[in-house]
C-alpha positions, 0 to 999 in steps of 0.5 A, a space after each residue: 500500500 502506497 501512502 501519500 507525503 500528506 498521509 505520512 506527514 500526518 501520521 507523525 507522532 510527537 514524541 515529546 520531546 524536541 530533539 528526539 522530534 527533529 532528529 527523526 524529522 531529519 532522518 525521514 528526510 534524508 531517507 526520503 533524499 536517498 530514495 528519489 532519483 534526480 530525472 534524467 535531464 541535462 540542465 544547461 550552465 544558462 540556469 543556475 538556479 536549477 542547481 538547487 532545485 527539484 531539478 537536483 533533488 535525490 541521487 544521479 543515477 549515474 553514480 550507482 556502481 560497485 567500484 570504490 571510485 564509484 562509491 566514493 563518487 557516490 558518497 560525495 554526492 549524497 554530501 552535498 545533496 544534503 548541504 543543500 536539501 537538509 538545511 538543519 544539518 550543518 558540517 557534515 561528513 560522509 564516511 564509507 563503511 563498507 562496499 559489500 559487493 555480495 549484497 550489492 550495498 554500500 554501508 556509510 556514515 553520516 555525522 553533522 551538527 542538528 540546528 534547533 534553535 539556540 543549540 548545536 547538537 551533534 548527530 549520526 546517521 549509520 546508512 546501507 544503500 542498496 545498489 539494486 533497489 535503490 532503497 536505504 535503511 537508516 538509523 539514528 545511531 544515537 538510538 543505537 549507542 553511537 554504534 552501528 546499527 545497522 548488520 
């Protein structure tokens, strides 16, 4: 059964607490982010603006190959991807973990500051994207005691 954004939105269920809040807000996003892909349209350098559009949001598809260069390549992307589509997230970094070529996956590691409001909080991110489907389990690895979390 397919849910719409609204229907998902709505289903949301406070917490309580801010932070625990806005953390899973993030993660939803990102998770949202890693599973769209950008169209394949070629936008020309006569329009600069569409470098930060719709345009751009989600993975080029051009990057999904199992080679270290490639996942490299590919973990770049998804850095400035959320540079510029999750603005709560500052200084990012993203780390490979693994490059399982069994299961056709990439294993990385997402660490940034959250903004929320007058606070600086420090937050990771333990992610497996899968090469084939294109789907991506996330975890909050503060829910996992700042260990992986993910097998």
């Amino acid at each position: 059964m397919n849910l719409s954004l609204l229907d998902l939105l709505m289903s949301r269920v406070s917490s309580g607490d801010r932070t625990t809040d806005l953390r899973l807000s993030v993660l939803e996003n990102i998770k949202f982010l890693l599973e769209s892909r950008q169209p394949l349209l070629e936008v020309g350098e006569e329009y600069p603006a569409s470098c930060r559009s719709l345009l751009r949001y989600g993975l080029s598809v051009h990057h999904l190959g199992r080679s270290y260069f490639q996942a490299n390549r590919l973990l770049r992307e998804v850095e400035e991807l959320l540079r510029d589509y999750e603005p709560r997230l500052t200084e990012i970094m993203v780390e490979m973990v693994a490059l399982n070529e069994r299961d056709n996956s990439i294993r990385f590691h997402i660490e940034g500051v959250l903004l929320d409001r007058h606070q600086r909080i420090p937050v990771g991110f333990d992610s497996v994207l899968n090469l084939t489907d294109a789907q991506v389990d996330i975890v909050n690895t503060e829910e996992v005691g700042m260990e992986s979390g993910i097998a």
